[in-house]
C-alpha positions as CSV (number, residue, x, y, z in Angstrom):
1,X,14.2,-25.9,-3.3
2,X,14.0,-22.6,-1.6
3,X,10.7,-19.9,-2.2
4,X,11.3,-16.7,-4.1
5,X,11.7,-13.8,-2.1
6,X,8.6,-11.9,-2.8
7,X,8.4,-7.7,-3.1
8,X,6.4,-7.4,-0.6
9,X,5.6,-9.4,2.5
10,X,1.6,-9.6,3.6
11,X,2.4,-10.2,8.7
12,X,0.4,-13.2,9.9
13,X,-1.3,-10.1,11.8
14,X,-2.7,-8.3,8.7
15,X,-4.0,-12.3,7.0
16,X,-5.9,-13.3,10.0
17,X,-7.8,-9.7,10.3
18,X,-8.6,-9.9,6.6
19,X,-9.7,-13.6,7.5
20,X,-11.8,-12.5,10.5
21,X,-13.5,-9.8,8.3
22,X,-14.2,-11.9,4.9
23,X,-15.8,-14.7,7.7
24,X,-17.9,-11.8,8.9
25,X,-19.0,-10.9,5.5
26,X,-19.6,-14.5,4.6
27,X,-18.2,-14.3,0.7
28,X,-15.0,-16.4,0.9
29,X,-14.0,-14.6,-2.2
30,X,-13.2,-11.6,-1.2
31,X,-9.3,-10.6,-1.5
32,X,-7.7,-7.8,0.2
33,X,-6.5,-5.2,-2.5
34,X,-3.4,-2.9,-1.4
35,X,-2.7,0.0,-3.7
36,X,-1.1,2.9,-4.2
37,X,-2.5,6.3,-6.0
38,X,-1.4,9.8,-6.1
39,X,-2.3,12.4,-3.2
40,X,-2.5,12.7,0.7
41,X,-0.5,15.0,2.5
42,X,3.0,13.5,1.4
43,X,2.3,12.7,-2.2
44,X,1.2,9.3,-2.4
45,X,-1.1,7.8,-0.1
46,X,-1.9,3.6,0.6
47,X,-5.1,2.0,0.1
48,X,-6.9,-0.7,1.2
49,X,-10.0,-2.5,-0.3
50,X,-11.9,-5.8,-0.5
51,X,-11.9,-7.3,-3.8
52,X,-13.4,-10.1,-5.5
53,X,-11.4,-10.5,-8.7
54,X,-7.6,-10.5,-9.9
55,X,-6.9,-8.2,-12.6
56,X,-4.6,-9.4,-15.4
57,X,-1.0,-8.3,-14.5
58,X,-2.0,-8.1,-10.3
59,X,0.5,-9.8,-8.1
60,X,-1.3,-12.4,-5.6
61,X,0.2,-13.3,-1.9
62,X,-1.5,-16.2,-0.1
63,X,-1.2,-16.5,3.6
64,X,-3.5,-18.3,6.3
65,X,-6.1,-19.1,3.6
66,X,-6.7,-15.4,2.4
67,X,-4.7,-13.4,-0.7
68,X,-3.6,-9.9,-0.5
69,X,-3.6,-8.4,-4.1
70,X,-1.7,-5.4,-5.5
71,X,-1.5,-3.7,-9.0
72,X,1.3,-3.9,-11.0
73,X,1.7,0.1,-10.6
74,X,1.5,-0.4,-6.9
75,X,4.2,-2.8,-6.4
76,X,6.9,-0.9,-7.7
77,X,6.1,1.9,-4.6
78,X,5.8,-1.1,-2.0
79,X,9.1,-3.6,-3.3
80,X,10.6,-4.9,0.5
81,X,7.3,-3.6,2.4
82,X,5.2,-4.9,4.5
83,X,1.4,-5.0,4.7
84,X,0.9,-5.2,8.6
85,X,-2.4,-5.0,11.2
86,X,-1.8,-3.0,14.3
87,X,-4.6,-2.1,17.3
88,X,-3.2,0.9,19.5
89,X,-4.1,4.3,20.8
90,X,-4.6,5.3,17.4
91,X,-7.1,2.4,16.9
92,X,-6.9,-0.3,14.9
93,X,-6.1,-0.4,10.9
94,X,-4.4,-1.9,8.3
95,X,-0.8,0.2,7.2
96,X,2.4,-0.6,5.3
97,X,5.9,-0.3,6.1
98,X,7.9,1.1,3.6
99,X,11.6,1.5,3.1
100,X,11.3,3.1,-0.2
101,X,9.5,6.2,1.8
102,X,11.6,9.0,1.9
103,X,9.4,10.6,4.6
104,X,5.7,10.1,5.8
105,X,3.1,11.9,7.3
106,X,2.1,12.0,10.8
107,X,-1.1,9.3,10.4
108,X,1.2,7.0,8.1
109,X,-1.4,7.0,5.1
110,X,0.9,9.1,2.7
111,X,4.1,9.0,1.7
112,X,7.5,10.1,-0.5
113,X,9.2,8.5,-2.2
C-alpha cells in the first residue's frame, strides 16, 4: 500500500532545524506553523512560527519526530511546495519553494501567484 502524495512536502533539512530549535527551547510540543497572509513586496508573503496547538481544519506533516502545520487557507498557495532550511551568504532561514508563484521578490519572502 503506497502513502498519499501530500500538497506540500516539509526537506529533512527544514525537520531537523525545527528539531534542533524545539530541543533548545526544551517544550517538545512545539510545532512549526507555515502560513501564508496578504502583503510583502510581491503580494503575499510566507511565514513561519512555533506553535503549540493544531487548529481544527490545519493540515499536519510529521517528519524526524517534529510536525510542520499549515492552515487550510495556506495550503491552497503552497500545493507541490516545499518547506526547506538553507544556511548561505544570505544567512540561514527557513523558505518555501513554490511552483504556484508566478514571480517573487528578491529576498524570497513574498510572492504572486
Amino acid at each position: 500500500m503506497s502513502t498519499p502524495e501530500l500538497p506540500i512536502k516539509f526537506s529533512d533539512a527544514a525537520a531537523s532545524k525545527v528539531h534542533a530549535l524545539i530541543t533548545e527551547e526544551e517544550n517538545p510540543n512545539l510545532k512549526l506553523r507555515v502560513y501564508v497572509t496578504g502583503g510583502g513586496c510581491s503580494g503575499f508573503q510566507y511565514g513561519f512560527t512555533f506553535d503549540e496547538k493544531v487548529n481544527e481544519g490545519d493540515m499536519t506533516i510529521e517528519k524526524k519526530g517534529v510536525t510542520m502545520v499549515v492552515d487550510p487557507m495556506s495550503i491552497q498557495y503552497l500545493v507541490d511546495g516545499e518547506v526547506d532550511y538553507v544556511e548561505g551568504l544570505e544567512g540561514s532561514r527557513f523558505l518555501v519553494s513554490n511552483p504556484n508563484a508566478s514571480s517573487t521578490c528578491g529576498c524570497g519572502s513574498s510572492f504572486t501567484i
